[in-house]
N, C-alpha and C positions, 0 to 999 in steps of 0.2 A: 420658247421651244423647249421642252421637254427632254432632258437626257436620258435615252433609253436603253444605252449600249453600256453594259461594263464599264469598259475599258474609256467612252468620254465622263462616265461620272467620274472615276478615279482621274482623270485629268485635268476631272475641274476642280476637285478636290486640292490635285499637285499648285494649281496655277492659284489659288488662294495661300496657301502656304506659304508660298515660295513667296507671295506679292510682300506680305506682310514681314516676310525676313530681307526682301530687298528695300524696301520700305525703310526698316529699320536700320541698317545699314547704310544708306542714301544720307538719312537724317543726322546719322554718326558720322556722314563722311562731310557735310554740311556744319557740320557745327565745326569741327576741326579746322577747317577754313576758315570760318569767321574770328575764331582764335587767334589765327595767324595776324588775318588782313588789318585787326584792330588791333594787335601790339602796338605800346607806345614805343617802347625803346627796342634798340636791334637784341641786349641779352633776353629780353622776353618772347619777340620773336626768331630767335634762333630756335628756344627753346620748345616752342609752340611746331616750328615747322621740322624737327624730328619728329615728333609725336601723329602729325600731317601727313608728312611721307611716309610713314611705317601704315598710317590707316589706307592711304593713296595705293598704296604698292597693295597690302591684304582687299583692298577693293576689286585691285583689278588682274588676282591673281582666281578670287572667286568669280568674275565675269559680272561683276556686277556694273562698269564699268569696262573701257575698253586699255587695254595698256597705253594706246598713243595718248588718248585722251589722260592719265593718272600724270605721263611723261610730261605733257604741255604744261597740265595744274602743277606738277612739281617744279617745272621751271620759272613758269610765273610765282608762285609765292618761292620764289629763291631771291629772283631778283627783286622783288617788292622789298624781301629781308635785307638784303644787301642796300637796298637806298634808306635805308632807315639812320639814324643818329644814335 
């Protein structure tokens, strides 16, 4: 189907954009995670889930993410840190 109007090219435009900048961000928000969950020891994951929450909290102040949802992951990798040796 054919975009014919203005105003849907430029928004398909915006939704291409936009894909590939939450895209990117998703993947950054992913990998910070897997940083954490695989820490051996608790100073490595302490250290890992600042670095986690600061990306958790700019996730989901961009809306890229939802805030309850940044709140839950921040709590599970707290307590994941906290049972570590």
């Amino acid at each position: 189907m054919p975009l014919r109007h203005k105003s849907a090219q430029k928004r398909a435009r915006q939704t291409v954009t936009r894909t590939e900048y939450n895209k990117h961000y998703k993947a950054k928000l992913r990998t910070a995670l897997k940083k954490v969950l695989s820490a051996k020891t608790k100073a490595a994951g302490e250290k890992d889930l600042i670095s986690a929450v600061s990306v958790l909290d700019k996730a989901a102040t961009k809306r890229i993410i939802h805030k309850n949802n940044a709140a839950n992951k921040k709590s599970a990798l707290t307590r994941h840190v906290n049972k570590l040796k």
